[in-house]
C-alpha positions in Angstrom: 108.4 103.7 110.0 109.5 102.7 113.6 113.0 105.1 114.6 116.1 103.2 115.3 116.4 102.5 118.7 120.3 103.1 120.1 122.3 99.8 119.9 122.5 98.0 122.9 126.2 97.6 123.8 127.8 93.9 124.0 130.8 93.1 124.3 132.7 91.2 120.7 133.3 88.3 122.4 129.3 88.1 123.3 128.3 89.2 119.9 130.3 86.0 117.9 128.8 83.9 120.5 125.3 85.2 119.9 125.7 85.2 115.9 127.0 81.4 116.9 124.0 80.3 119.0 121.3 82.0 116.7 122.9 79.8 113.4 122.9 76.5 115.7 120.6 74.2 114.4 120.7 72.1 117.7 120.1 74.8 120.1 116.6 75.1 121.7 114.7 77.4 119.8 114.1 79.5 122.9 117.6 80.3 122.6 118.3 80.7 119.3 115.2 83.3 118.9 117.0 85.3 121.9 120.2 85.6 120.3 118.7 87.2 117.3 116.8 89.2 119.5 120.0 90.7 121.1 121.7 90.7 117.9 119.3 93.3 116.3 119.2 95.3 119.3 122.7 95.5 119.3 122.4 97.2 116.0 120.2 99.6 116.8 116.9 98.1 115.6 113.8 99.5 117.3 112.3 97.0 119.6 108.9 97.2 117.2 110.5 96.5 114.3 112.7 93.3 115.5 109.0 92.1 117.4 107.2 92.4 114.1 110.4 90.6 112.2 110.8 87.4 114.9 107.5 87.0 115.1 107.5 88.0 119.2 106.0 90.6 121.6 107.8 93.9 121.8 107.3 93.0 125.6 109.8 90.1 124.8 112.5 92.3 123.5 112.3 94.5 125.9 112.9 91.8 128.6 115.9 90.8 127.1 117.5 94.1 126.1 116.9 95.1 129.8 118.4 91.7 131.1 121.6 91.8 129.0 122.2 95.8 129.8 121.5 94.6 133.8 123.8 91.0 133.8 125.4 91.0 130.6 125.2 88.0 128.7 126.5 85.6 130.9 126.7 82.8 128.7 123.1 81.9 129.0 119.6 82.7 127.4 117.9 80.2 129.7 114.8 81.0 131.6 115.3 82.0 135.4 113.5 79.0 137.8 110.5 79.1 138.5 108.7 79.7 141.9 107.2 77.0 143.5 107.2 73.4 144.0 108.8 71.4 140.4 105.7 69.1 139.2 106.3 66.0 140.1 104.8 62.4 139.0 103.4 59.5 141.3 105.6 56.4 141.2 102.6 54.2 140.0 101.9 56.9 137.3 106.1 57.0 136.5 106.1 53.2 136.7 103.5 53.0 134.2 105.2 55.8 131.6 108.2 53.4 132.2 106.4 49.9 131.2 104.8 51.2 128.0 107.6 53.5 126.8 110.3 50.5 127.1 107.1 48.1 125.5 106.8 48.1 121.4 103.4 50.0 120.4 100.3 47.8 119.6 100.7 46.5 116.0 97.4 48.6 115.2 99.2 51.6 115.3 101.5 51.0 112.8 104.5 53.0 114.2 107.7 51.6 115.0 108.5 53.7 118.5 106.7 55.4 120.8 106.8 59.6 120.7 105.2 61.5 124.3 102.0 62.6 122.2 101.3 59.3 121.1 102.1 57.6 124.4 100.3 60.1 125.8 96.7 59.4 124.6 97.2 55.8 125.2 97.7 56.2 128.7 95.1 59.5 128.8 97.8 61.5 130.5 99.6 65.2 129.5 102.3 64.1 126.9 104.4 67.0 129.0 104.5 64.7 132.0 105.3 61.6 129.4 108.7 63.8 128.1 109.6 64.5 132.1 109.6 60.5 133.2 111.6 60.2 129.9 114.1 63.1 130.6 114.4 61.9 133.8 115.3 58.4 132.7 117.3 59.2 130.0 115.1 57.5 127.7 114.9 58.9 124.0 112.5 56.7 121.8 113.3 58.5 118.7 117.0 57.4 118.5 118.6 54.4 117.2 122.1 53.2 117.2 123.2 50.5 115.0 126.1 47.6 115.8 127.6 45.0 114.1 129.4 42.1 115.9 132.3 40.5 114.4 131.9 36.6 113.5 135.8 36.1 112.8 137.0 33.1 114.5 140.5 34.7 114.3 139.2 38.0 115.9 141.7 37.9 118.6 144.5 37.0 116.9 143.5 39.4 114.2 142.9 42.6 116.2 146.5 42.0 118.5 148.4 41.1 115.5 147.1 44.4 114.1 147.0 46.6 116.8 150.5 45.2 117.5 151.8 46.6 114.3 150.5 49.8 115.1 152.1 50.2 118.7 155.3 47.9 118.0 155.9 47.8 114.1 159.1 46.0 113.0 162.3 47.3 112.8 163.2 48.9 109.1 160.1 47.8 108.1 156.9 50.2 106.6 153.6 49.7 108.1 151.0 51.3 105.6 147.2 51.0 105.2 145.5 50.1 102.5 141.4 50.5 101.3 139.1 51.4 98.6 136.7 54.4 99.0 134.3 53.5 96.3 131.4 55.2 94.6 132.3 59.0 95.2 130.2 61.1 93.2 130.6 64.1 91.1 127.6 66.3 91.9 127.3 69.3 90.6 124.5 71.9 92.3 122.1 73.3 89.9 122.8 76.8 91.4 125.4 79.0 92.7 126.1 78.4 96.6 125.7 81.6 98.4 128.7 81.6 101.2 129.1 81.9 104.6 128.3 84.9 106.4 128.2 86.6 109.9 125.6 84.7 111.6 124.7 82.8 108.4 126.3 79.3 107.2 126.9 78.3 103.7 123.8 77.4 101.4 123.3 74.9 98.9 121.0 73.7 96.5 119.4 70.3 97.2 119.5 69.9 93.1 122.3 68.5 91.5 123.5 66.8 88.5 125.2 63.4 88.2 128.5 63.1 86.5 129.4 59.9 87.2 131.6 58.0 89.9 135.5 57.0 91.2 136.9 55.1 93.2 139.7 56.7 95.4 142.7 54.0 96.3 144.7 55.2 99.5 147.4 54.1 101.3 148.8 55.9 104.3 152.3 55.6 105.9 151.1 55.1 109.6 154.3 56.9 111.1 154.1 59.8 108.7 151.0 59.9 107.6 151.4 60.3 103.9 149.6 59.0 101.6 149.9 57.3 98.3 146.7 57.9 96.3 145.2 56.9 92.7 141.7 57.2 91.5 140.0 54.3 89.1 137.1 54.2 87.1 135.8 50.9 88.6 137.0 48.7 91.7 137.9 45.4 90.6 141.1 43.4 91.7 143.2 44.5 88.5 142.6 48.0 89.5 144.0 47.2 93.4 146.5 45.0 91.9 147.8 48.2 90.5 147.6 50.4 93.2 150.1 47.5 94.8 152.3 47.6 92.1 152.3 51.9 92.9 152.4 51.7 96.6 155.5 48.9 96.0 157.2 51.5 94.0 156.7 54.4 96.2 158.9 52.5 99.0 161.2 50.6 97.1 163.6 48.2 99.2 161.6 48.2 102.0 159.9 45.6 103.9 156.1 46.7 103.4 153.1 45.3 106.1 149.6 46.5 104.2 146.9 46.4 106.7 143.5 45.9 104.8 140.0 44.8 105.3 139.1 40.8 103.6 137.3 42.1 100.7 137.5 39.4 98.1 139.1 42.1 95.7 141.9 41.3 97.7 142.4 38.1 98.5 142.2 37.5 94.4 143.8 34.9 93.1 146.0 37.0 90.9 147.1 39.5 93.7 148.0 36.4 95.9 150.3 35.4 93.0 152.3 38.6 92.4 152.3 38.4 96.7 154.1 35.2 96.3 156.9 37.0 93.6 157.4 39.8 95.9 158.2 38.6 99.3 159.0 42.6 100.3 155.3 43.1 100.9 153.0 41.2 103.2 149.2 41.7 104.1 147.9 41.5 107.2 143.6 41.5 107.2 141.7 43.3 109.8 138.7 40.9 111.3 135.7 40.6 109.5 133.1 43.5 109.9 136.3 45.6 111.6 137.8 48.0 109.0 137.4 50.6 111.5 140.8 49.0 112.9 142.4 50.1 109.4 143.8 53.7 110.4 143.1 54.6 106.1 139.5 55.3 107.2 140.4 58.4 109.3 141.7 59.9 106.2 139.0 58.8 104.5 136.7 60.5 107.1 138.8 63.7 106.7 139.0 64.1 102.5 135.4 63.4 102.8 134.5 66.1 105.5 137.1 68.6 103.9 137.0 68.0 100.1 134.3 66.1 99.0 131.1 66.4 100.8 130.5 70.4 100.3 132.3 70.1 97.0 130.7 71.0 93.5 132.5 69.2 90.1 131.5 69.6 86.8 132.4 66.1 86.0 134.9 63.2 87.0 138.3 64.8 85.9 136.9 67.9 87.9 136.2 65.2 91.3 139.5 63.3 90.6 141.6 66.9 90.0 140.0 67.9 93.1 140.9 64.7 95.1 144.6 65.2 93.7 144.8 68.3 94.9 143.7 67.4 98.0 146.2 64.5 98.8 148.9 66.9 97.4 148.3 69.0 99.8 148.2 66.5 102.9 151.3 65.2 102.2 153.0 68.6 102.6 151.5 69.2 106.1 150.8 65.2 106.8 151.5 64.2 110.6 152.0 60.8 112.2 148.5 58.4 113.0 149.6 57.6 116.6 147.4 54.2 117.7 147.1 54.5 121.5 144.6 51.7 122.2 146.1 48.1 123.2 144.6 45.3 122.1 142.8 44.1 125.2 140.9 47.5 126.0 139.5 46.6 122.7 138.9 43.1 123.0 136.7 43.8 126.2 134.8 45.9 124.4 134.0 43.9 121.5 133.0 41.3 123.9 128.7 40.6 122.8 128.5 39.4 126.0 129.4 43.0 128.4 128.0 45.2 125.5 125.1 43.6 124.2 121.9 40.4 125.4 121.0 40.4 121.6 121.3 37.3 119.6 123.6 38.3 116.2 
C-alpha cells in the first residue's frame, strides 16, 4: 500500500478556493481535475495513490504539486502558452465555417443546429479548427434564447403608468403587487438527502412522490416589502376575490393601487363588482406578456430559490406550513423593492424594431 506522501502546504484561502473549483460544474474539466489533484496532496496522499484514484499519470501530479510549491496557486490552473506560432485559419476556409455555421443543416440530417463534429465532416475539415472560427466569433450553435414581444396597444401608457407608480407613487396612498404562483408542488424524495460537505454540494434523489398542488397568493408592499400571503387549493377568481378582501383588510383606510398582470381571473366580472363597492382600491394591469414589470415576481423568484425548489414535504399542509413559515419570516427581515428603471430606458428596449428583424 503506497506511504503517505507529506501534505503539500496551501494556504486556507487557496484550499476553499480549490474545494470550490473542484465542485463547479461549469468549470473546465482540466481545472476541476487539478484542484482535486492539489486537494489530495495537500492531505498528504501519495502521488500513486491520487494518479490511480483521478484516473491521471503520477507524472501529472507531480507537475502540479511542484508548480503550486514553486508559484503558489495564483488563482489559476490554466495551461502555460504554448511555444510557437497560434494555428491559424485561411479567410476563405473561416469564411466558409462562417456561411454554413449561420446556415440551417440540410433537412437530411435531421438535427436542428449545427455542433463542430457535425459541421466538421460536412466541410471535411478538423472540427478543432470549426470550435476556433466559432470561439473567435462568438458563435455558440448550441444555445437558444427565447423572447416574447408585447402586442398591447396600450404598452406605453401601461409600462409609464406603472413604472410611474413605482418611482413617484401617490401621496398616503399604498402601492402593493399582486399575482398568483400556481401549481407548486409537494414532492417528496424517495430517499434521504445526504448534505453538503467540504468540497461536496448537497444530493438528492431524482425520485419523488407527488402529494398534490397550491397555489400561493402574494401581495407585496413595494416600499416595505412585506408581504400579505395565502395559499388556495385551486386558482379561480373566487379564490383571488378573497385574497382582495385579505389584502383590503391588511391596510384598512388606505388608498390601495394593486399592480397585476390581465389574467382573466382578474378582470372577473364579480371582482370588477366588489371594485366598484370599494373605491379605496384600484388596479392598475401591467401590458400584456409583461408581468415581469410586477415587482411580486422577484419574491416569487426568491421563495422559490430559498424554500421551495430544494424543499422535501410529505404532503400539502407540509408545502403550505413551509410556505408560511417562509413569508413569516420575510416580513421580519423584509426591505424596500426600490424600482430604478424609468420608463423610457425600457420602452427603447422593448422596441421589436432595435432588438429584434423577426416577424412576431
Amino acid at each position: 500500500m503506497p506511504q503517505s506522501a507529506a501534505a503539500l502546504p496551501i494556504a486556507p484561502n487557496d484550499v476553499a478556493t480549490l474545494r470550490r473549483w473542484s465542485a463547479a460544474t461549469s468549470a473546465p474539466a482540466a481545472q476541476v481535475q487539478r484542484a482535486k489533484i492539489l486537494l489530495l496532496a495537500a492531505q498528504g496522499v501519495a502521488n500513486t495513490q491520487i494518479a490511480e484514484r483521478l484516473g491521471v499519470s503520477r507524472p501529472t501530479v507531480i507537475a502540479w504539486r511542484r508548480r503550486c510549491a514553486r508559484e503558489g496557486l495564483g488563482g489559476r490552473l490554466s495551461d502555460r502558452p504554448r511555444r510557437g506560432r497560434p494555428p491559424s485559419v485561411r479567410r476563405d476556409r473561416r469564411a466558409e465555417i462562417l456561411a454554413a455555421t449561420l446556415a440551417p443543416p440540410p433537412e437530411a440530417l435531421g438535427v436542428t443546429n449545427w455542433s463542430s463534429r457535425l459541421l466538421a465532416g460536412e466541410l471535411g475539415i478538423s472540427h478543432s479548427t470549426v470550435a476556433r472560427v466559432w470561439t473567435e466569433h462568438d458563435l455558440k450553435p448550441w444555445q437558444i434564447e427565447t423572447f416574447k414581444f408585447s402586442t398591447d396597444p396600450q404598452l406605453d401608457a401601461r409600462v409609464r403608468h406603472v413604472v410611474g407608480l413605482y418611482l413617484d407613487p401617490a401621496a398616503h396612498a399604498i402601492v402593493v403587487c399582486v399575482d398568483e404562483k400556481s401549481q407548486i408542488q409537494a414532492l417528496e424524495r424517495t430517499q434521504p438527502v445526504p448534505p453538503m460537505a467540504p468540497g461536496r454540494p448537497e444530493r438528492r434523489t431524482h425520485g419523488y412522490l407527488r402529494h398534490g398542488t397550491t397555489t400561493l397568493c402574494a401581495a407585496l408592499e413595494v416600499a416595505t416589502g412585506r408581504v400579505t400571503d395565502a395559499c388556495h387549493p385551486r386558482h379561480r377568481h373566487i379564490e383571488f376575490l378573497g385574497f382582495l378582501k385579505q389584502v383590503a383588510k391588511a391596510y384598512p383606510r388606505r388608498q390601495l393601487h394593486l399592480v397585476l398582470d390581465n389574467y382573466a381571473t382578474h378582470k372577473h366580472a364579480m371582482v370588477q363588482a366588489w371594485l366598484a363597492t370599494h373605491s379605496r382600491v384600484r388596479l392598475h394591469l401591467t401590458p400584456t406578456y409583461a408581468s415581469w414589470l410586477n415587482l411580486v415576481e422577484v419574491f416569487f423568484a426568491i421563495i422559490d430559490r430559498q424554500a421551495l425548489r430544494r424543499g422535501d414535504f410529505a404532503g400539502v399542509d407540509d408545502l403550505v406550513a413551509a410556505i408560511r413559515r417562509f413569508c413569516d419570516s420575510w416580513n421580519q427581515r423584509c426591505q424596500p423593492f426600490t424600482w430604478t428603471t424609468a420608463a423610457d430606458q425600457i420602452l427603447t428596449k422593448l422596441n421589436r424594431q432595435n432588438n429584434s428583424a423577426t416577424d412576431h
